[in-house]
N, C-alpha and C positions, 0 to 999 in steps of 0.2 A: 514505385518500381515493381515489386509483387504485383500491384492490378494490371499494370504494363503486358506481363510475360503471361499470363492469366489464371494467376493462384484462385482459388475460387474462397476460399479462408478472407486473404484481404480484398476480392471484389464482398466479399458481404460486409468486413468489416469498417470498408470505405461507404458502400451505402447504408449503412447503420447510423455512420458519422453524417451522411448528407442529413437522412430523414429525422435526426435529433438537432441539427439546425434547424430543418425547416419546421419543423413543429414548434419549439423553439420561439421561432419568427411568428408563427404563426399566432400562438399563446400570451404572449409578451403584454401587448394590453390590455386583456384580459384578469392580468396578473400582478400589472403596475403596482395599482393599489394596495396589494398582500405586500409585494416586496417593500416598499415604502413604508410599511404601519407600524414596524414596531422593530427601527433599529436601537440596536442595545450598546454600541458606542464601539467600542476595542474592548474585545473580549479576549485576554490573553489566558495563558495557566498560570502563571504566578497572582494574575486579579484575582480568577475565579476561586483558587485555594487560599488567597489570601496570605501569601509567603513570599517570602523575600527572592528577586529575581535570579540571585547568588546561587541562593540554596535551590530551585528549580533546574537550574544549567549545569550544576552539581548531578542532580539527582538521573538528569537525563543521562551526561556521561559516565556514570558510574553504572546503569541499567543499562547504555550499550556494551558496556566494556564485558560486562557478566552477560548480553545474549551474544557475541560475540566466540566469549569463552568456552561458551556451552556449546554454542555450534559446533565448533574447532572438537572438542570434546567427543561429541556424539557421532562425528565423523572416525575419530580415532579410536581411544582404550573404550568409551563406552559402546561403540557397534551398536548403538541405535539402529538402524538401518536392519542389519544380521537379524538380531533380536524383533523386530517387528514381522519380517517380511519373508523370514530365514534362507534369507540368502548374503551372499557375500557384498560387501560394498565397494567402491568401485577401487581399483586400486590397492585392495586387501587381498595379498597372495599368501600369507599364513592362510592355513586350514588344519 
């Protein structure tokens, strides 16, 4: 729709897309071989640490719940934003 109306952002970002297919295409048998040599089966993160599947889906949702947090956080009482850039955040009419 963008290269339609004539964004010039996604006329580059659609030919970027074309010329990494065609390369891509182009490369492919050349390359067969590499991709071919040394598959390593299903590599998940509970194989590769060696822990239980449980305690991995655990670990995940409790490390989103805390970046999450902290997001919400730094947008509010900590003014991360304020403090870096010293300016107001968006939505903060205290001063």
């Amino acid at each position: 729709m963008a290269v339609a109306i004539g964004k010039i952002d996604a006329l580059l970002f659609a030919v970027g897309i074309l010329a990494g297919i065609f390369l891509f295409g182009v490369t492919v048998p050349h390359i067969t071989s590499f991709n071919l040599s040394g598959h390593l089966g299903t590599l998940t993160i509970p194989t590769w640490l060696n822990l239980n599947t449980g305690i991995v889906v655990l670990a995940v949702v409790v490390l989103a719940i805390v970046a999450f947090w902290a997001a919400e956080k730094s947008e509010g009482p900590w003014n991360v934003f304020a403090r870096l850039y010293g300016k107001q955040s968006k939505g903060d009419e205290r001063r």
